[in-house]
C-alpha positions as CSV (number, residue, x, y, z in Angstrom):
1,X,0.0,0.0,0.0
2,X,1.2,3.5,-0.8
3,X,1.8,5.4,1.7
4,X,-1.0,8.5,2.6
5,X,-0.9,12.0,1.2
6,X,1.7,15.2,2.7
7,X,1.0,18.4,3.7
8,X,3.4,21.0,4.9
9,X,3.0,21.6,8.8
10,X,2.8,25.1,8.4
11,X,3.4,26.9,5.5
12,X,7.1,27.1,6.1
13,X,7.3,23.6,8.3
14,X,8.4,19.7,7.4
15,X,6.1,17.6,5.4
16,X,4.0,15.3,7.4
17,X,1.4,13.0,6.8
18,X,-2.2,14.3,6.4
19,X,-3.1,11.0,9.0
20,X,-1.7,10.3,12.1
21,X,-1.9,7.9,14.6
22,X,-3.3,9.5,17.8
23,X,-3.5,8.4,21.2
24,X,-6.5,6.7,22.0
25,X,-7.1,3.8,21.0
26,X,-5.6,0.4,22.2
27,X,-2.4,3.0,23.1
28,X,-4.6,4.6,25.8
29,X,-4.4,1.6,27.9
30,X,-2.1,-0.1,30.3
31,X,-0.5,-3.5,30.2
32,X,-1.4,-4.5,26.7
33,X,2.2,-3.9,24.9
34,X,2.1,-6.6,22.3
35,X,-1.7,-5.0,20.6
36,X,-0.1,-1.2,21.0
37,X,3.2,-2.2,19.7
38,X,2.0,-3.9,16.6
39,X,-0.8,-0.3,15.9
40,X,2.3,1.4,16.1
41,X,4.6,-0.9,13.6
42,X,1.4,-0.7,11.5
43,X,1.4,3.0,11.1
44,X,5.3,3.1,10.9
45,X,5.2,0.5,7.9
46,X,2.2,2.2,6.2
47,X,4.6,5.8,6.4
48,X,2.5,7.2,8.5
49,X,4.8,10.2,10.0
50,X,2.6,11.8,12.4
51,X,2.4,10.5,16.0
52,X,0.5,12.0,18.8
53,X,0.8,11.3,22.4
54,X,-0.1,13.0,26.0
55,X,0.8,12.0,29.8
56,X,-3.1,11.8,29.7
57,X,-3.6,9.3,28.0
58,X,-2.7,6.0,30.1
59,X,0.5,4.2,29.2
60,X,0.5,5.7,25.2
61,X,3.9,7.3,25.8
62,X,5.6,4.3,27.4
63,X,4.2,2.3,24.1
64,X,5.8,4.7,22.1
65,X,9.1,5.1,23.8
66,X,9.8,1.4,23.6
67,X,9.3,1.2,20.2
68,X,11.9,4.7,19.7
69,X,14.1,3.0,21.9
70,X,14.4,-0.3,19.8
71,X,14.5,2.4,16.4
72,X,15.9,5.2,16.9
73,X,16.0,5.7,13.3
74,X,12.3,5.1,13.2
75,X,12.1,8.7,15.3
76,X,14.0,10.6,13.6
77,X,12.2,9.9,11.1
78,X,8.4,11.0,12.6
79,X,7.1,14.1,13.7
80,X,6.4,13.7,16.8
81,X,3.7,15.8,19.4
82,X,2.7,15.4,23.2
83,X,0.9,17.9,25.6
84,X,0.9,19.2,29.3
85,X,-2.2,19.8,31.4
86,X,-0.3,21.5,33.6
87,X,-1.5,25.1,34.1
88,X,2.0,26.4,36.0
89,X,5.2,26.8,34.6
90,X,6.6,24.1,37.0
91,X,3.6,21.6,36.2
92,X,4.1,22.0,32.7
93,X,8.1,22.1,32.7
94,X,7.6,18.6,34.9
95,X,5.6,17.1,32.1
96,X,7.8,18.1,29.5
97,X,11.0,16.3,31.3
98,X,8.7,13.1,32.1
99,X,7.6,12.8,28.6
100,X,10.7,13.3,26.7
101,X,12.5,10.5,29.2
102,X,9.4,8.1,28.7
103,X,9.2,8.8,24.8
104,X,13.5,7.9,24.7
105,X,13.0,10.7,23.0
106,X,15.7,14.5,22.9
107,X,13.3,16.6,21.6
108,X,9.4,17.1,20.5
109,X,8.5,18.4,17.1
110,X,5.3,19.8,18.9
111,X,3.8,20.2,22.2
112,X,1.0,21.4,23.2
113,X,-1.4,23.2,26.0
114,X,-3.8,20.1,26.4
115,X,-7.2,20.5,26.9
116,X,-8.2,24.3,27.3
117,X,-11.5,24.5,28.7
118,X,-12.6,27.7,30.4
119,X,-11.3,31.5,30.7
120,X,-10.0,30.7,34.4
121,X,-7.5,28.2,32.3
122,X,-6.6,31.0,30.3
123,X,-6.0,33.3,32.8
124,X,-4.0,30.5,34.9
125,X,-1.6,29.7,31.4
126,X,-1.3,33.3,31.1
127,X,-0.2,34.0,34.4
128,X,3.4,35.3,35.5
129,X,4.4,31.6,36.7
130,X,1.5,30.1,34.4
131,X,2.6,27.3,31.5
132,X,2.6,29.4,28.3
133,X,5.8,31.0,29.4
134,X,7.4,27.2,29.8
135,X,5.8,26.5,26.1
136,X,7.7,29.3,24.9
137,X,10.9,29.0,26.5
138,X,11.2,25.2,25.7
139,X,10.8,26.4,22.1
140,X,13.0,29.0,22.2
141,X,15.5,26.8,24.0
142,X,14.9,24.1,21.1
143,X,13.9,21.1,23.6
144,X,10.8,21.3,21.4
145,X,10.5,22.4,17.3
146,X,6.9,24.0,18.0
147,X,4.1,24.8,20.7
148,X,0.4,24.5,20.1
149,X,-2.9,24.3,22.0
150,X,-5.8,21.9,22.2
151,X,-9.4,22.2,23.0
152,X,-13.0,20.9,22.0
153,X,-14.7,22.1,25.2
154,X,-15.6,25.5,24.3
155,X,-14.8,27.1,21.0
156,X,-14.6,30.8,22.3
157,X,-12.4,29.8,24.8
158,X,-10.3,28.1,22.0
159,X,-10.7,31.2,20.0
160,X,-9.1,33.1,22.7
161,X,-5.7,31.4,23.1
162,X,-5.4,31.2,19.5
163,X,-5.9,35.0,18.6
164,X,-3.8,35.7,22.0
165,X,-1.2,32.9,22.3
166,X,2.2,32.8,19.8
167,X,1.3,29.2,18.6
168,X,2.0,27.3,16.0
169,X,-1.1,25.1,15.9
170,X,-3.9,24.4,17.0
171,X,-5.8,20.8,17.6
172,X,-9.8,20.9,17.5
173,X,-13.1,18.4,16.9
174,X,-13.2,18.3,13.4
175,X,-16.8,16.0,11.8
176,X,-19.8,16.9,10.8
177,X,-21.7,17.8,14.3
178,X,-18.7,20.5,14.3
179,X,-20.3,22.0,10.6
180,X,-23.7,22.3,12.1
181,X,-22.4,23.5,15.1
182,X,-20.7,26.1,14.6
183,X,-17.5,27.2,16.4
184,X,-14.9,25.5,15.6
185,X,-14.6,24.8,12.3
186,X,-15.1,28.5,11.0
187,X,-14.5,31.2,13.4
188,X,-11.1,28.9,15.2
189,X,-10.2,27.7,12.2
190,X,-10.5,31.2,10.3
191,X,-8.2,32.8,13.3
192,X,-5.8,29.9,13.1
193,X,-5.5,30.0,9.0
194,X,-4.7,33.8,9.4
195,X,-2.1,33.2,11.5
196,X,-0.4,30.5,9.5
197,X,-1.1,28.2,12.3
198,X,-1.6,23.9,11.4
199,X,-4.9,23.2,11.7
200,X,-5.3,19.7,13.4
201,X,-8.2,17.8,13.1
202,X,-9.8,15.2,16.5
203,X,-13.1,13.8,17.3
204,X,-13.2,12.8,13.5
205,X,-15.2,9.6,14.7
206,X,-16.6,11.2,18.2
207,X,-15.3,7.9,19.8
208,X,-16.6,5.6,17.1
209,X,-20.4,6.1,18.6
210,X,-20.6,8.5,15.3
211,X,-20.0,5.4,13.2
212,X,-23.6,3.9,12.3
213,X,-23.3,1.8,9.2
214,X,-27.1,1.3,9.0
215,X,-27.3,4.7,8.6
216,X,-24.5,4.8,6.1
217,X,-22.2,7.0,8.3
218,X,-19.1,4.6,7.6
219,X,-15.7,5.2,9.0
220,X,-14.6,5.9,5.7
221,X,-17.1,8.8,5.2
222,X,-16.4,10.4,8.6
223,X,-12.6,10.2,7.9
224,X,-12.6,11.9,4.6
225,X,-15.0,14.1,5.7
226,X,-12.9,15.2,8.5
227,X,-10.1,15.8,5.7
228,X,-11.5,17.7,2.9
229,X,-14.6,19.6,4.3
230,X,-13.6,21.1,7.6
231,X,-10.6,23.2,7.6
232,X,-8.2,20.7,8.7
233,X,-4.4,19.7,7.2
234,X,-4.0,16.7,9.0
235,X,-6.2,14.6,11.6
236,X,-5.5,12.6,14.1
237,X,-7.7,9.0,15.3
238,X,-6.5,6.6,17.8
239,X,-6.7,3.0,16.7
240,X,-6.8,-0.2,18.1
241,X,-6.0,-2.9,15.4
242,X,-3.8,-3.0,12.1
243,X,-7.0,-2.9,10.3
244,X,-8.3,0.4,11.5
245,X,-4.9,2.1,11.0
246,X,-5.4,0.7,7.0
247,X,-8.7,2.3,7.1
248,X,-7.3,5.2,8.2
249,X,-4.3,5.4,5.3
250,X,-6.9,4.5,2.8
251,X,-9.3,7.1,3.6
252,X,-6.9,9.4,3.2
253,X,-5.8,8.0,0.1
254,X,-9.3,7.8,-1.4
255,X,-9.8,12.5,-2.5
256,X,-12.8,14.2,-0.9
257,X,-16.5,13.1,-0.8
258,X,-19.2,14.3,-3.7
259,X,-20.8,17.5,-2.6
260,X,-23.9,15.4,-2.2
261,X,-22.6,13.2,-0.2
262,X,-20.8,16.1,2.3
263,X,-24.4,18.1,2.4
264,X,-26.1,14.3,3.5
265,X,-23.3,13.7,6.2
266,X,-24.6,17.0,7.3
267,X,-27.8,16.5,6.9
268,X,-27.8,13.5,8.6
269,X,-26.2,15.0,11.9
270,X,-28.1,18.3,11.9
271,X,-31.3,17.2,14.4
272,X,-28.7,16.2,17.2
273,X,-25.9,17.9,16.9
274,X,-25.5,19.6,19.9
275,X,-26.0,15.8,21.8
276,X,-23.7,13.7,19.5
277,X,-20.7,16.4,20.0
278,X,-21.0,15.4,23.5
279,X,-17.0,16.2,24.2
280,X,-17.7,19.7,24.4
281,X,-18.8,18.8,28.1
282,X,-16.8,15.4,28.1
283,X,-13.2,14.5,29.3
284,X,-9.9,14.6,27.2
């Protein structure tokens, strides 16, 4: 199989994959090594570059730092992301040293302000000892390429730390819900394309309760939509076999959906929107 379609990370930034292999999944688990290890071998041997991680997300970095620690040359060769949650500089500057030891990794290609949910976590990263100031210095310092933020809470909030913040990206819910919505995928993604900001793409699959094949809303549909129709370079989805990270590669693979098909998606979401994107009150 060839391997998925490239995109600049930023207008002046590496090529990466327009997939990658997030950190849900069977890597958001713990004690179940052989399944993450063989996702992970999976994306690597399908040229998936893109790899996505957090401290949040159960034992997904030690999965991925045995596998760097075996390749080396396999990390070189990946752009690689995590996140803090930490709101202090101290908090997030902890993170940072605990995830580059458990990654076996130098250095991040991009890390990121997980999870911002309210205008009190604003205020709190903003704050003379709060954690944007650690974001920047570890960039300036080089210990990591780029910093970006994350968020599917609250889209205003988002908006804020993207027209405010000196990021790089900027990770949201990108699927149809989103286009009914509103929020996200127009005025966060507008701010964030003005700014020459990546525009990363979650929630494609709203933890696979989005995927209803007897309504026709396939994987395959939700994943290209995700990709052509919402604003997004490059998307993320956590997986949990070999054959979902092919589904993933293929779908990126396979172009963008009819216009007919896009406005059905749509149409399809739009009398419970506001209940399926059910994240924007949910946990990370």
């Amino acid at each position: 199989m060839a391997g998925p379609p490239t995109i600049p990370f930023t207008p002046h930034g590496p090529e990466v994959t327009r997939v990658g292999l997030g950190g849900e999944g069977v890597l958001r688990t713990f004690g179940r090594e052989s399944e993450a290890r063989v996702v992970i071998q999976e994306a690597l041997s399908l040229g998936v570059t893109y790899f996505d991680t957090a401290p949040a997300y159960s034992g997904s970095q030690g999965y991925l730092g045995s596998i760097w620690a075996e390749q080396p040359e396999a990390r070189k060769a990946v752009f690689h992301t995590s996140k803090s949650a930490g709101r202090t500089y101290a908090e997030a500057m902890q993170d940072l040293e605990r995830t580059l030891e458990t990654l076996r990794t130098d250095t991040l290609d991009l890390w990121q302000i997980h999870d911002v949910r309210t205008p009190d976590d604003v205020r709190r990263i903003e704050a003379e000892d709060g954690a944007l100031k650690a974001f920047v210095r570890a960039r300036e310092e080089g210990t990591v390429g780029r910093i970006g933020v994350t968020g599917h809470h609250d889209p205003e909030v988002l908006e804020t730390c993207v027209r405010r913040w000196p990021l790089d990206s900027v990770l949201l819910p990108s699927n149809p819900a989103e286009t009914v919505l509103g929020g996200f995928l127009d005025r966060v993604v507008l701010e964030a394309e003005d700014r020459g900001m990546a525009v990363i793409g979650m929630k494609c699959l709203g933890g696979g309760q989005y995927v209803q094949p007897e309504s026709g809303v396939s994987v395959d549909r939700l994943l290209r939509y995700a990709l052509h129709a919402t604003g997004a370079h490059l998307i993320i989805v956590g997986c949990s076999s070999p054959a979902e990270v092919r589904s993933l590669v293929q779908a990126a693979q396979r172009g963008p959906l009819q216009e007919d098909d896009r406005i059905e998606l749509e149409r399809l979401f739009t009398p419970r929107a506001s209940m399926l994107a059910f994240y924007r009150g949910g946990r990370m």
